[in-house]
Each structure stands twice: as structure tokens, then as C-alpha cells.
VOLO-328717 format. One record per residue (C-alpha): x, y, z; residue in one letter. Coordinates in steps of 0.1 Angstrom, whole numbers, plus 5000, padded with zeros to 4 digits. Example, Ala and Ser with C-alpha at 12.3 -4.5 7.8 and 13.67 -1.06 7.14 Angstrom:
<rs>
512349555078A 513749895071S 
</rs>
This chain:
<rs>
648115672431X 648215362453X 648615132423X 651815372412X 653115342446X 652814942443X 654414972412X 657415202422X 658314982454X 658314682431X 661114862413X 659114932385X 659315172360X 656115412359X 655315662324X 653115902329X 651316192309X 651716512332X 649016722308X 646416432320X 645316422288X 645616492246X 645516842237X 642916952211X 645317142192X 648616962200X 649817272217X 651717152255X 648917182282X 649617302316X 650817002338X 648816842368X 650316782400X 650516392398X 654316382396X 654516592427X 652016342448X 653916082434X 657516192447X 655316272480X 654515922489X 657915762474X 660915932465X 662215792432X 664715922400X 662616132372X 663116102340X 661716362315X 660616222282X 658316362255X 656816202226X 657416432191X 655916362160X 652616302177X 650916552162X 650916382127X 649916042139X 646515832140X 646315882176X 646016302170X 643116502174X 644316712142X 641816562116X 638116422126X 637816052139X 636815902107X 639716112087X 642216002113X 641515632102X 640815672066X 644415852062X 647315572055X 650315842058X 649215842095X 649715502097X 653715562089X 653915852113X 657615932124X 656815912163X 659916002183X 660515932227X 663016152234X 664316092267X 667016392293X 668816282321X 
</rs>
């Protein structure tokens, strides 16, 4: 948290994951509280993004390691930020 602090009174922009982590099943997890510490310690504009298309890609947890890497489509994955004000 101190290094996002640094970061965010540098006037840097900060992503972060609010799951904490990949889901096994690609289902949205519950979200932790960073974001809430976060806005404790500094005040600063949220934007809400989510990645789509995840699911299909290389970085998934849908297929077993060595079938994520063997499988070229996943290497074309459509991979979508979608970003609301």
C-alpha cells in the first residue's frame, strides 16, 4: 500500500485487480478491500475497467498448464479493456 501511495502522489496512474487474484473458473470473485484502503490514505478519481475475453486466453485457468501453451488459438485471443466513467 505504501508503494501505491508513492505512486498516486507522483500522479501516477495505479491498475489494480480487486478479486486479488484469477478465478479458477473465470466466474467474478468477491472483491478485497484494497480499493477502499487505497481511497483511505489518498483520495483520488476511480476508474472501473474490466478485462473480457480473458477467459479464452493463454493466461486462463480454463485448460491445464501444458494445454494452455500447446493451444495456438489462445495465442490470438480477442482480449478486450473496457473502461466506465
Amino acid at each position: 500500500f505504501d508503494e501505491v501511495d508513492a505512486a498516486l502522489a507522483e500522479g501516477e496512474l495505479v491498475c489494480i485487480f480487486p478479486e486479488g487474484a484469477l478465478t479458477r473458473d473465470g466466474t467474478m470473485a468477491a472483491f478485497k478491500s484494497g480499493v477502499e484502503k487505497i481511497l483511505e490514505r489518498r483520495p483520488v478519481p476511480v476508474v472501473p475497467m474490466a478485462l473480457r475475453g480473458m477467459w479464452s486466453s493463454m493466461w486462463s485457468r480454463r485448460d491445464t498448464r501444458l494445454g494452455r501453451m500447446r493451444v495456438p488459438r489462445r495465442f490470438r485471443a480477442t482480449v478486450e479493456v473496457v473502461a466506465a466513467p
